[in-house]
N, CA, C and O atoms as a DFTB+ gen file, in Angstrom:
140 C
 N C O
     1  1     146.527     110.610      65.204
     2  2     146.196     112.037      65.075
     3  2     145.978     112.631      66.463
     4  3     145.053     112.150      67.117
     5  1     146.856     113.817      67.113
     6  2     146.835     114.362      68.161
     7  2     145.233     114.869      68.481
     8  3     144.811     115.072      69.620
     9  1     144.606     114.995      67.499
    10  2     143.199     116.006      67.690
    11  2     142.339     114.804      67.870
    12  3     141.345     115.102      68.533
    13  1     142.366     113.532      67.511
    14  2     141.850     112.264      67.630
    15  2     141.763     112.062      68.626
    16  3     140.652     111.785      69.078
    17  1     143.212     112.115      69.685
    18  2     143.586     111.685      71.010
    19  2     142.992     112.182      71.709
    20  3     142.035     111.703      72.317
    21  1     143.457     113.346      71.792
    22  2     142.214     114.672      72.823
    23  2     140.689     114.596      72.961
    24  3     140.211     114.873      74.061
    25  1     139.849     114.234      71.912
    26  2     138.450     114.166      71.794
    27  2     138.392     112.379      72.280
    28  3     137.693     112.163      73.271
    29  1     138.740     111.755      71.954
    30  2     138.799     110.425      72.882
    31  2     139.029     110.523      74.834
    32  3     138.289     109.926      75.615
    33  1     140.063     111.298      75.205
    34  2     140.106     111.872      76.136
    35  2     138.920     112.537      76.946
    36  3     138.294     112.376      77.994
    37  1     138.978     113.449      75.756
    38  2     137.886     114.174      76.972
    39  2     136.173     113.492      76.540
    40  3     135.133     113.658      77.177
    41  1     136.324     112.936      75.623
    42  2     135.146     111.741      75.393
    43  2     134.764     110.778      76.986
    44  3     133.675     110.697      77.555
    45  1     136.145     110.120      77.396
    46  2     136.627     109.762      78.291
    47  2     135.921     110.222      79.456
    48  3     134.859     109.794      79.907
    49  1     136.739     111.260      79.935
    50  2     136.275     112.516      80.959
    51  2     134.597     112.792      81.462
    52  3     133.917     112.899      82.483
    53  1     134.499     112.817      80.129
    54  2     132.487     113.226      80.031
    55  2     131.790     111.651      80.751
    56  3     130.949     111.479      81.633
    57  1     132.373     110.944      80.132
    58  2     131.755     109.381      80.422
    59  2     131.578     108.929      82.079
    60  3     130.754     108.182      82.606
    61  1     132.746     109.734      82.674
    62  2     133.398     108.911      83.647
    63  2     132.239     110.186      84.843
    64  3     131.540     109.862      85.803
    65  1     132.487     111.722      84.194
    66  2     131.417     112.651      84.962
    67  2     130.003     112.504      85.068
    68  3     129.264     112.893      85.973
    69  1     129.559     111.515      83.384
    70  2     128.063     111.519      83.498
    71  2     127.823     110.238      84.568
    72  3     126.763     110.340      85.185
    73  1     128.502     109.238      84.839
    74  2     128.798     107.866      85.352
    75  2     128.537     108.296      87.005
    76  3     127.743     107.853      87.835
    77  1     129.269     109.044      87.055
    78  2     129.210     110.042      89.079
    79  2     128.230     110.755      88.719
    80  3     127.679     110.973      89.798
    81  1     127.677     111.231      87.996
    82  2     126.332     112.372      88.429
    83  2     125.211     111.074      88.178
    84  3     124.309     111.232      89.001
    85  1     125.002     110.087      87.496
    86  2     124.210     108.750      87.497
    87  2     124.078     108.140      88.757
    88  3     123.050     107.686      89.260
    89  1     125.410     108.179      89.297
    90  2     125.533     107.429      90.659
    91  2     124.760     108.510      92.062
    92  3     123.970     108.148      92.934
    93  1     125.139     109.376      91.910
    94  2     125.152     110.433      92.794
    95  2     123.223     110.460      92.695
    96  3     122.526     110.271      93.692
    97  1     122.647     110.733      91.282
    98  2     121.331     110.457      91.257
    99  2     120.738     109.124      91.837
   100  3     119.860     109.107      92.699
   101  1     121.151     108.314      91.429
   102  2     120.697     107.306      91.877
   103  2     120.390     107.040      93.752
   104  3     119.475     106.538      94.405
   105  1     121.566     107.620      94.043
   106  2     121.228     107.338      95.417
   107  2     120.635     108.632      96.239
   108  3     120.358     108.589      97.438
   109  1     120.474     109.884      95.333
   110  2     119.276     110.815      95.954
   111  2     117.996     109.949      95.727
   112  3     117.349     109.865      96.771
   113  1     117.503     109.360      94.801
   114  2     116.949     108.724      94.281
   115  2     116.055     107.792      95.551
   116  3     114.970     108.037      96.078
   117  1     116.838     106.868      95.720
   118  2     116.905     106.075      97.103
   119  2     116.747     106.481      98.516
   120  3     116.294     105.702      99.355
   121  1     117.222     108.050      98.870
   122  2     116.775     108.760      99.931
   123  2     115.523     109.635      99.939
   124  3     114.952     110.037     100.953
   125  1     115.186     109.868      98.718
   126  2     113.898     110.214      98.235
   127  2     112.751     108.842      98.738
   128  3     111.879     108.882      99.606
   129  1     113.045     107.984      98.065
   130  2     112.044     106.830      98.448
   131  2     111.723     106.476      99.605
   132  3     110.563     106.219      99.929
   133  1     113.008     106.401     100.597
   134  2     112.503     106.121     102.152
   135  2     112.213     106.454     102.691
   136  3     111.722     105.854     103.646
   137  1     112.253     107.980     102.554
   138  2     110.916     108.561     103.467
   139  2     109.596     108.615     103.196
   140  3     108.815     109.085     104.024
């Protein structure tokens, strides 16, 4: 189902953006601490 595909996709998409804004936190995170 084409409408299946697309929401897997951008299921996809979301995963991979929340994954870099996790990462990206994480290491404000870490520059927060050392000072």
């Amino acid at each position: 189902d084409e409408h299946r595909d697309r929401a897997a996709e951008v299921q996809k998409l979301t995963d991979e953006m929340i994954a870099k804004i996790d990462e990206a936190l994480a290491s404000k995170e870490e520059e927060i601490m050392q000072v």
